[in-house]
TITOR-580854 format. One record per residue (C-alpha): x, y, z. Coordinates in Angstrom, 1 decimal, padded with zeros to 4 digits. Layout:
% TITOR-580854
{east->X; north->Y; up->Z}
...
% end
This chain:
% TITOR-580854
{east->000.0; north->000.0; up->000.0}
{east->003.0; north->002.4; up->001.3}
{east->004.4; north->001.9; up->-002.4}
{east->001.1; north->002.6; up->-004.2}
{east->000.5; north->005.3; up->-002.8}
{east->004.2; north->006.6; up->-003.3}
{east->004.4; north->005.3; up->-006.7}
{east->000.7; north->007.7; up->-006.8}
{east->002.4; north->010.6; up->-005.7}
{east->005.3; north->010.6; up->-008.2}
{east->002.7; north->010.3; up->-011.0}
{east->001.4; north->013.9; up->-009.7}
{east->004.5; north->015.0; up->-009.6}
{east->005.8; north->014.0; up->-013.0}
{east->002.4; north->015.2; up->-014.6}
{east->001.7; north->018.4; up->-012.7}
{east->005.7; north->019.6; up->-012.8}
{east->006.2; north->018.8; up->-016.5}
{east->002.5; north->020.4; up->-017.6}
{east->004.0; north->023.3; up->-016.3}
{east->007.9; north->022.7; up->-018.6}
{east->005.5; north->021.9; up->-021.2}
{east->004.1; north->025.9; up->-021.0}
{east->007.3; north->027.2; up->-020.0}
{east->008.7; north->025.7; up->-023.0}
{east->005.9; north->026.7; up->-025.2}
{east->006.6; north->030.6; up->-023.5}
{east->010.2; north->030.5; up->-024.5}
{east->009.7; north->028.2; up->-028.3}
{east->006.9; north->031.4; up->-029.2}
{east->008.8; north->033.9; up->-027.8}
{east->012.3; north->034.0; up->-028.8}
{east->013.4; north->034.7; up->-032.6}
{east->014.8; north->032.4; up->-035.0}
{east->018.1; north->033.1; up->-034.5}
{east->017.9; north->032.9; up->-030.5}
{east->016.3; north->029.7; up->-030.8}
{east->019.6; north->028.6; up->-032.4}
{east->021.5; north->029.9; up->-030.2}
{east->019.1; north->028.0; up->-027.0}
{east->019.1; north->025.5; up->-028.9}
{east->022.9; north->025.0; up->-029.3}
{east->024.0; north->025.9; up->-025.7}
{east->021.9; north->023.7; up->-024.3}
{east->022.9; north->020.6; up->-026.4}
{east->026.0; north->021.2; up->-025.2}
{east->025.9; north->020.5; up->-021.7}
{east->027.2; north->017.0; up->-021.9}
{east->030.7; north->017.7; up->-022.7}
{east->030.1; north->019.7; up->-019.3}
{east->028.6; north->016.5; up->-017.3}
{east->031.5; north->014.4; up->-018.6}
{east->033.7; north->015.9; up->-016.7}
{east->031.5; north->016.6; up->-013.4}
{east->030.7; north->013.5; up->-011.3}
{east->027.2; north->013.3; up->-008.9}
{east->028.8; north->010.7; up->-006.4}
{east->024.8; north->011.5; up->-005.1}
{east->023.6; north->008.7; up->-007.4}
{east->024.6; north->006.4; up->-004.7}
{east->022.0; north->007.3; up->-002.7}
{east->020.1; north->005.3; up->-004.9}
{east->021.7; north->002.0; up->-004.4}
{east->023.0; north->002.7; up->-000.7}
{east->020.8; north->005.3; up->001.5}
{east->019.4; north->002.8; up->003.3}
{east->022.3; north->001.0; up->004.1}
{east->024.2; north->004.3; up->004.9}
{east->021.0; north->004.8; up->007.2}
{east->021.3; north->001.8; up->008.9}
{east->025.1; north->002.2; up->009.4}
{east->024.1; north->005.9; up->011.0}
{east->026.5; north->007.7; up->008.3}
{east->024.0; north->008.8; up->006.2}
{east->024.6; north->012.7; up->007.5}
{east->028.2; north->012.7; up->006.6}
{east->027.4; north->010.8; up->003.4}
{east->025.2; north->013.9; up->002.6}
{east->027.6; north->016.8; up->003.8}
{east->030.2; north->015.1; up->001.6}
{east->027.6; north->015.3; up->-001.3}
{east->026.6; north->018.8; up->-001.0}
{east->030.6; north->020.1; up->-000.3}
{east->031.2; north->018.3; up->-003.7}
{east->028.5; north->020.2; up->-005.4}
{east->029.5; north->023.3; up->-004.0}
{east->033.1; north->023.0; up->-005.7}
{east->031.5; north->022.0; up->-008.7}
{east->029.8; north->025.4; up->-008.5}
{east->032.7; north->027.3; up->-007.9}
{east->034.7; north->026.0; up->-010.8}
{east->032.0; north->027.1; up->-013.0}
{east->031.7; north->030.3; up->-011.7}
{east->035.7; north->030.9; up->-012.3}
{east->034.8; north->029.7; up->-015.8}
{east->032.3; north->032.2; up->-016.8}
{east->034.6; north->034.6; up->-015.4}
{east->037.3; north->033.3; up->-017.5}
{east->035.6; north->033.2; up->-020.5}
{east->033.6; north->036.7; up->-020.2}
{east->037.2; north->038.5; up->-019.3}
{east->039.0; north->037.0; up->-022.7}
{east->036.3; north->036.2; up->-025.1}
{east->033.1; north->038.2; up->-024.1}
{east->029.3; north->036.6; up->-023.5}
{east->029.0; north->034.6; up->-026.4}
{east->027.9; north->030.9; up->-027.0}
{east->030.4; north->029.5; up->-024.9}
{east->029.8; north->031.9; up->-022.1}
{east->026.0; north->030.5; up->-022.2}
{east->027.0; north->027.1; up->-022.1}
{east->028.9; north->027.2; up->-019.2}
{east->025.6; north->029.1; up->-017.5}
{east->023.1; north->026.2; up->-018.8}
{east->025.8; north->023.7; up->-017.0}
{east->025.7; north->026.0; up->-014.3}
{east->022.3; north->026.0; up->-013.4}
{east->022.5; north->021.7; up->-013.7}
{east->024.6; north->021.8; up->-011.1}
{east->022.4; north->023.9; up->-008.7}
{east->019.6; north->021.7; up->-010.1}
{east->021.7; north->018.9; up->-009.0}
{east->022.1; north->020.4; up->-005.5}
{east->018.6; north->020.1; up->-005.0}
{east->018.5; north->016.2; up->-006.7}
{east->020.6; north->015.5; up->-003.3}
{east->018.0; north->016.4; up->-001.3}
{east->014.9; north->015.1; up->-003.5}
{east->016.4; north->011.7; up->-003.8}
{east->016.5; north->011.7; up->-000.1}
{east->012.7; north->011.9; up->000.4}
{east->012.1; north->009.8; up->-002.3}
{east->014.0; north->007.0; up->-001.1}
{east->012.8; north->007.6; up->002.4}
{east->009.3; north->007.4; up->000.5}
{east->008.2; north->011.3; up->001.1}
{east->006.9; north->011.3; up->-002.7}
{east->004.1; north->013.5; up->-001.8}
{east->006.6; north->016.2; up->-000.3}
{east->008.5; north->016.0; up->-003.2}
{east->005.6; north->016.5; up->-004.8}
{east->004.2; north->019.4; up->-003.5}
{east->007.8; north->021.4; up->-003.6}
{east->008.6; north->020.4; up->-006.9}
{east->005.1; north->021.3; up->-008.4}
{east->005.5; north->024.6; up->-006.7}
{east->008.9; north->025.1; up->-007.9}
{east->007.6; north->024.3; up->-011.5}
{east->004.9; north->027.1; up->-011.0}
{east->007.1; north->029.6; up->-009.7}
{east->009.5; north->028.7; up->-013.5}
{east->006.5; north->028.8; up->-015.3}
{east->005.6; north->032.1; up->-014.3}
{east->009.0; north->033.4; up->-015.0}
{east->009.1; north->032.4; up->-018.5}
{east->006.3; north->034.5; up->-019.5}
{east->008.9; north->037.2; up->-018.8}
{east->010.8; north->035.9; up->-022.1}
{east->007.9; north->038.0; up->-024.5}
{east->009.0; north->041.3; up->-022.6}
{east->012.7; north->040.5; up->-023.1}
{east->013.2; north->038.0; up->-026.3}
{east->016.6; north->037.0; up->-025.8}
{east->017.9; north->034.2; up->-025.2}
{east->020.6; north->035.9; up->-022.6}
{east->017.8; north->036.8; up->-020.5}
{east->016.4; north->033.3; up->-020.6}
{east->019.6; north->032.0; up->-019.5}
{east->019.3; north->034.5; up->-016.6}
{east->015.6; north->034.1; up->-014.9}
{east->016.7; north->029.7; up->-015.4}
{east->019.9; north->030.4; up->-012.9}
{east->018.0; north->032.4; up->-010.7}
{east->015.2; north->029.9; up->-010.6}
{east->017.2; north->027.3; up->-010.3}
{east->019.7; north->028.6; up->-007.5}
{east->016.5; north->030.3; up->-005.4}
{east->015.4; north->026.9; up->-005.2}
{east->018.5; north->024.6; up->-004.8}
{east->019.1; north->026.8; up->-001.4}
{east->015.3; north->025.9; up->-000.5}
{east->015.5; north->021.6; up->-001.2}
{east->018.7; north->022.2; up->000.8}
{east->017.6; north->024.2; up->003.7}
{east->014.8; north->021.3; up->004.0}
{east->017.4; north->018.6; up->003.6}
{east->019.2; north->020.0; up->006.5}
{east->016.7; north->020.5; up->008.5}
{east->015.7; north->016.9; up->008.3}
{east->018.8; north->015.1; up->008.4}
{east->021.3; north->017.9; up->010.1}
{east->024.2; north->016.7; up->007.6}
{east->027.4; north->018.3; up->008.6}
{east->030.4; north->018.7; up->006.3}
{east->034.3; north->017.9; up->007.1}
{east->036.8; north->017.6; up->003.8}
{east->038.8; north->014.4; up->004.8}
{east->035.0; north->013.1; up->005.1}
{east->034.2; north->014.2; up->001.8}
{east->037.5; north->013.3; up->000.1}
{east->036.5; north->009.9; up->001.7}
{east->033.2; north->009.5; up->000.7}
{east->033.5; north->010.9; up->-002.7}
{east->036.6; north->008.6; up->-003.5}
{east->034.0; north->005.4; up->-002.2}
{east->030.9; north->006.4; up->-003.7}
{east->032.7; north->007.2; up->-007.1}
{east->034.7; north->003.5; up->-007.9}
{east->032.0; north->001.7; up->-006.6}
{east->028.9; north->003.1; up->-008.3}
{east->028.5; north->006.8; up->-009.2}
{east->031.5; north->007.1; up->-012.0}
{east->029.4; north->004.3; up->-014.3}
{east->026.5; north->005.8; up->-013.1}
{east->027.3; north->008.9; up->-014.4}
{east->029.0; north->008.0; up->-017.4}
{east->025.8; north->006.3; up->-019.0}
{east->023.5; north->009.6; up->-017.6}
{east->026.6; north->011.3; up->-020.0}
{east->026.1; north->009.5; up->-022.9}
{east->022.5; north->009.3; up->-022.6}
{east->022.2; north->012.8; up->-022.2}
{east->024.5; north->013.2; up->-025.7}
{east->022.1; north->010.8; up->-027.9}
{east->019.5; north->013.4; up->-026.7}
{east->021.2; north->016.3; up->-028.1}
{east->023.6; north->014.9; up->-030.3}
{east->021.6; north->015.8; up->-033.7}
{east->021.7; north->019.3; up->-033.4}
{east->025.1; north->019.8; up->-032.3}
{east->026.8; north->017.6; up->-035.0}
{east->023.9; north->018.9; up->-037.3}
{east->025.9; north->022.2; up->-036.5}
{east->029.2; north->021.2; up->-036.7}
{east->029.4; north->018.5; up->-039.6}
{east->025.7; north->019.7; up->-041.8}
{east->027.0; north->022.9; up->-043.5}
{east->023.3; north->024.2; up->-042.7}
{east->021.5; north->027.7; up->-042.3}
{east->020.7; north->028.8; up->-038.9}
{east->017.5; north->028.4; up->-039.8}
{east->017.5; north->025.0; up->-040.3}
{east->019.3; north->024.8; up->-036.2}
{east->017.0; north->026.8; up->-035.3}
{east->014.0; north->024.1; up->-036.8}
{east->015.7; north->021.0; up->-035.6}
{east->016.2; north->022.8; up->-032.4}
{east->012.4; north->022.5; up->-031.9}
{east->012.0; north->018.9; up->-032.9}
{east->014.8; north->017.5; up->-030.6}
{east->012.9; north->019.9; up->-027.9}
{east->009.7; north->018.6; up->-028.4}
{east->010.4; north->015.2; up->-029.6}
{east->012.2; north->015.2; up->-026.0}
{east->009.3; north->016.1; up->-024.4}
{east->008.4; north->012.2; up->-024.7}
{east->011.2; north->011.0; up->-022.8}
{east->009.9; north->013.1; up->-019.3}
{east->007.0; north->010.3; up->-018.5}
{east->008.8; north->007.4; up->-019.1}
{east->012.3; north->009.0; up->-017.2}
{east->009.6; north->009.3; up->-014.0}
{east->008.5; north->005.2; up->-014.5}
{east->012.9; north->004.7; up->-014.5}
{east->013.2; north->006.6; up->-011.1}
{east->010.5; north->005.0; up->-009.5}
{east->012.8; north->001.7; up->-010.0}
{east->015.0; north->001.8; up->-007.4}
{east->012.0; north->003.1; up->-004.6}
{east->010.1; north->-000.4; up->-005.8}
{east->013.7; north->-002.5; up->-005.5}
{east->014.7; north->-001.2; up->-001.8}
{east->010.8; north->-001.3; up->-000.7}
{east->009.3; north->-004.2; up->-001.9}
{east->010.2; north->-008.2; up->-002.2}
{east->008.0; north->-009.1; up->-005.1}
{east->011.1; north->-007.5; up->-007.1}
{east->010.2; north->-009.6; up->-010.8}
{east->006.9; north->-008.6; up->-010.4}
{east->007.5; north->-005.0; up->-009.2}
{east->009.6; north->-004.8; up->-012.6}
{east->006.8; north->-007.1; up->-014.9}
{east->004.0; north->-003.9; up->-014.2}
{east->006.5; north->-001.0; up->-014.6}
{east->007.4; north->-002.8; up->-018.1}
{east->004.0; north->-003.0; up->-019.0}
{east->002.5; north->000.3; up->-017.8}
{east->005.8; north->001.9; up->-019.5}
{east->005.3; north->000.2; up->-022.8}
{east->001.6; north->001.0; up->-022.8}
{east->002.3; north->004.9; up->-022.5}
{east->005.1; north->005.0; up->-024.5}
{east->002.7; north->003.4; up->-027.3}
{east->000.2; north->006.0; up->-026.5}
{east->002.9; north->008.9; up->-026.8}
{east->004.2; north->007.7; up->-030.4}
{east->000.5; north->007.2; up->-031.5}
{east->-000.2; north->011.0; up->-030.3}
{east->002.5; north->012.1; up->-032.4}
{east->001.5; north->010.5; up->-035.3}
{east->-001.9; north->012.1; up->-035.2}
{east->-001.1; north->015.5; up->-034.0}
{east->002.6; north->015.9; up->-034.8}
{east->001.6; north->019.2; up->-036.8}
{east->-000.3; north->020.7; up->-034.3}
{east->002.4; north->020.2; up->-032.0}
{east->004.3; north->021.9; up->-034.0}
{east->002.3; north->025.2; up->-034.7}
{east->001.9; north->025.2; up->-030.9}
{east->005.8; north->025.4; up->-030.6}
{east->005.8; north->028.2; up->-033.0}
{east->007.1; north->026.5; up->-036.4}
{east->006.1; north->028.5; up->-039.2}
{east->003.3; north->026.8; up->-041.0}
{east->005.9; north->026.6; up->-044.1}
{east->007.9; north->024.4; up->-042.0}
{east->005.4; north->022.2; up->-040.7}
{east->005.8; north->019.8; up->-043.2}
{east->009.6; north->019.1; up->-042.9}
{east->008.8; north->019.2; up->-038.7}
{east->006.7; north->016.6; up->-038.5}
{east->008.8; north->014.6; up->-041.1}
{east->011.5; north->014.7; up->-038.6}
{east->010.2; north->014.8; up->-035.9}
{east->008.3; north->010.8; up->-036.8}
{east->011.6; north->009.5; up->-037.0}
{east->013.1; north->010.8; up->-033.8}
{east->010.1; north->009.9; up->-031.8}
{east->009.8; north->006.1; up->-033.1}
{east->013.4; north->005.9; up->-032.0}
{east->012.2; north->007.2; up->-028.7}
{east->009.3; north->005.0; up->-028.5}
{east->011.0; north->001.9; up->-029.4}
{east->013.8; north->003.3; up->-026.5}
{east->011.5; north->004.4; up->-023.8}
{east->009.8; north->000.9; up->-023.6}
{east->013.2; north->-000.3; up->-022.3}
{east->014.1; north->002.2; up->-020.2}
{east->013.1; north->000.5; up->-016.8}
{east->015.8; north->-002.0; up->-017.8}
{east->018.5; north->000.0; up->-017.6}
{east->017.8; north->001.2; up->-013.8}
{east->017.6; north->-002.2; up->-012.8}
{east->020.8; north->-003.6; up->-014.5}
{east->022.5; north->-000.5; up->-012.2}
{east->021.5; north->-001.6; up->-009.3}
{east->021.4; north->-004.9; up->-010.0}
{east->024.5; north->-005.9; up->-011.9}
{east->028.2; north->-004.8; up->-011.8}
{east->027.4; north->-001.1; up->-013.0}
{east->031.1; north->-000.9; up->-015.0}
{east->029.5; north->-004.1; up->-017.0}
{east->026.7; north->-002.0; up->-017.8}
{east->028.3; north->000.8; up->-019.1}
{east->031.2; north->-001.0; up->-020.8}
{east->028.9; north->-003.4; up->-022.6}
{east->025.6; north->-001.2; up->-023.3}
{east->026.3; north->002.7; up->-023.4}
{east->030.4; north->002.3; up->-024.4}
{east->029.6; north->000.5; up->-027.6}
{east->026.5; north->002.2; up->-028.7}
{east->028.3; north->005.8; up->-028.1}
{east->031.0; north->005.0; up->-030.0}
{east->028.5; north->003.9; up->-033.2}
{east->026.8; north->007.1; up->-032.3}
{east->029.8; north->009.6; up->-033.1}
{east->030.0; north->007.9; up->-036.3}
{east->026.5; north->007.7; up->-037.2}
{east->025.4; north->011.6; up->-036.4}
{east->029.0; north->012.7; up->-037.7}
{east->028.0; north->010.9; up->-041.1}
{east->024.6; north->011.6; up->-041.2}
{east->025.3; north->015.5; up->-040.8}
{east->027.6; north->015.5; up->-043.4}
{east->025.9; north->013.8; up->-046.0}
{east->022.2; north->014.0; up->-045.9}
{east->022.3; north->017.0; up->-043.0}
{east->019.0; north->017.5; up->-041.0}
{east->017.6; north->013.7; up->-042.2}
{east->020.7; north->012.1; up->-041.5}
{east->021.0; north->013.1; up->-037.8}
{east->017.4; north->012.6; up->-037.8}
{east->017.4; north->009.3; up->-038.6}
{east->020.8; north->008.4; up->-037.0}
{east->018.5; north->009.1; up->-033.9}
{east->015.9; north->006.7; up->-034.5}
{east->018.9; north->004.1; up->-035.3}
{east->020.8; north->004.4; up->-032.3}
{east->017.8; north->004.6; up->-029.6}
{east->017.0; north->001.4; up->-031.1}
{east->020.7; north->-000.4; up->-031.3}
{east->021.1; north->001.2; up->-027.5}
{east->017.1; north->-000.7; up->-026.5}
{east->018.3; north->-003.5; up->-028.2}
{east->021.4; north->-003.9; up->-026.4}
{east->020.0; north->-003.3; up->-022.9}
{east->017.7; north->-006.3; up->-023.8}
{east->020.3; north->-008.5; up->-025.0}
{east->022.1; north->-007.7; up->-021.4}
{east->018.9; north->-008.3; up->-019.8}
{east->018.6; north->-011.7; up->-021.1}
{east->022.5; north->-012.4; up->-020.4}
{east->022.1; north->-011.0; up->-016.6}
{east->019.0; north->-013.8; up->-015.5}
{east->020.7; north->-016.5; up->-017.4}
{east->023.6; north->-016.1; up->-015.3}
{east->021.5; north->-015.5; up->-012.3}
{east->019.7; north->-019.1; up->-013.1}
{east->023.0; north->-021.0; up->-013.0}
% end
């Protein structure tokens, strides 16, 4: 019951919080010109080059908060967690400094901002997965859905000032406004303190045991999202209007990922909280296929509309939803498998995950987009998306199979 009504709770706050990205995002697609949605678009499909080389050792908290809990280190574990962040902040602070004093604001400049306000972002994940592994979905909930209100609100700011520099401005605001509040409540609930040989200490463990694989797939998954418009950029000797247009179908086509992300997160709250484990993971596979179907299907039907509510001119409609089909079936055919990668994480060695799933299908990736851009530009990377969601859902399966056959023995 405890898990129903937790799993219940997370639904709310996956559907209320992203209604409310799916306005914002409509406020800033509507609002910003052509050549600002280039530039959006471009900046922000940069930020894995960014994660590679910042670690969140606070993924462990997924695999080991209860243990840690149990053991009665779970404050220092935390402190540790949110000292790390802190640094992380600081460097990119000295960057943006860096970067402003010798080059200016310019692309670059922005890109270090959008990774910026990940981090604070990723502040606050310390402190959400906390209460969601403690099971306090429905506080969660509530601060998240108001925190989505509050960004909502401060997107419609983005008509009265329709550049992207001031959309980059009100997100880091947001986002640091509300990283101090989730930590703040995270302290007040667990009174984590904070000593550096601790950290050092904790980091170090966390990251060779689970977080650096963890983080290296969240990398490379995070660069199949975005990778068509940057190598579309790069490799598709292309106008910035045609960034600018596949800017708005990796957005929106994106959009479909946000549901079935939610199902993947519950998966580690079902594994530490319940013993029917093969059955816990038999109805998130089912209810995750079944809305996945129902995602691809509303596409297919309304892909246009979708479209002219984004703010693609109607002469571009056509070419929109011609791209946009083959990004979401790759998505489709991706997101029914999704669940499957949590639970090889915490299940199997995590550095046999990454080496054998996300390793080899990143590698085919910088190959495919990088040919695809070059020769057939916005179709290629288009459809070098569709190929590799599929090679990388086809691979966790394969692994799948190979994991319970070895289990069986």
């Amino acid at each position: 019951m405890a898990l129903r009504r937790a799993f219940s709770w997370s639904a709310i706050e996956s559907i209320g919080s992203r209604g409310f990205d799916l306005v914002a995002l409509w406020l800033v697609m509507n609002a910003l010109p052509e050549a600002e949605i280039a530039l959006f678009g471009v900046a922000t499909a940069a930020i894995f080059l960014f994660n590679l080389l910042f670690i969140a050792p606070e993924t462990s908290l997924l695999r080991y908060q209860k243990q840690w809990q149990d053991e009665g280190v779970l404050p220092s574990c935390l402190g540790a967690f949110v000292g790390f962040n802190t640094i992380k902040l600081l460097i990119h602070v000295l960057g943006l400094v860096g970067v402003a004093l010798s080059e200016g604001v310019n692309g670059v400049f922005y890109a270090i901002l959008f990774s910026l306000t990940t981090q604070l972002l990723q502040m606050a994940e310390i402190a959400r997965i906390y209460h969601r592994m403690d099971m306090q979905q429905s506080f969660v909930a509530k601060l998240e859905i108001a925190s989505k209100l509050a960004w909502m609100i401060a997107c419609s700011s983005v008509f009265y000032c329709r550049t992207a520099a001031w959309y980059f401005a009100i997100y880091t605001t947001w986002a640091f406004l509300f990283s101090i509040i989730w930590i703040g409540v995270l302290y007040r609930k667990t009174h984590f303190f904070f000593t550096l040989r601790g950290m050092i200490r904790t980091v170090y463990e966390t990251v060779k045991g689970f977080s650096l694989w963890s983080h290296l797939a969240g990398v490379v998954t995070l660069f199949l999202y975005n990778a068509n418009v940057l190598f579309l950029q790069w490799f598709g000797n292309v106008e910035i209007a045609d960034i600018a247009l596949m800017t708005s179908v990796n957005k929106t086509a994106n959009l479909f990922f946000v549901i079935p992300m939610f199902i993947q997160g519950f998966v580690p709250v079902m594994l530490a909280n319940t013993n029917n484990q093969a059955g816990g993971m038999r109805e998130v596979l089912l209810g995750n296929g079944a809305i996945s179907a129902l995602q691809l299907a509303s596409f297919l039907l309304a892909g246009s509309l979708l479209g002219q509510y984004f703010g693609v001119a109607s002469d571009n409609l056509a070419e929109y939803y011609g791209l946009g089909v083959w990004v979401c079936c790759g998505i489709f055919v991706l997101n029914v498998t999704r669940p499957i990668s949590t639970f090889l994480m915490m299940k199997a060695p995590p550095w046999r995950v990454f080496v054998f799933i996300f390793l080899p299908v990143s590698v085919v990736a910088i190959f495919a987009f990088g040919y695809g851009a070059f020769k057939y530009q916005a179709l290629g990377v288009v459809v070098a998306s569709c190929a590799i969601y599929c090679l990388l859902a086809f691979m966790l399966c394969i692994n799948l199979i190979l994991f319970r056959t070895s289990k069986r023995r």
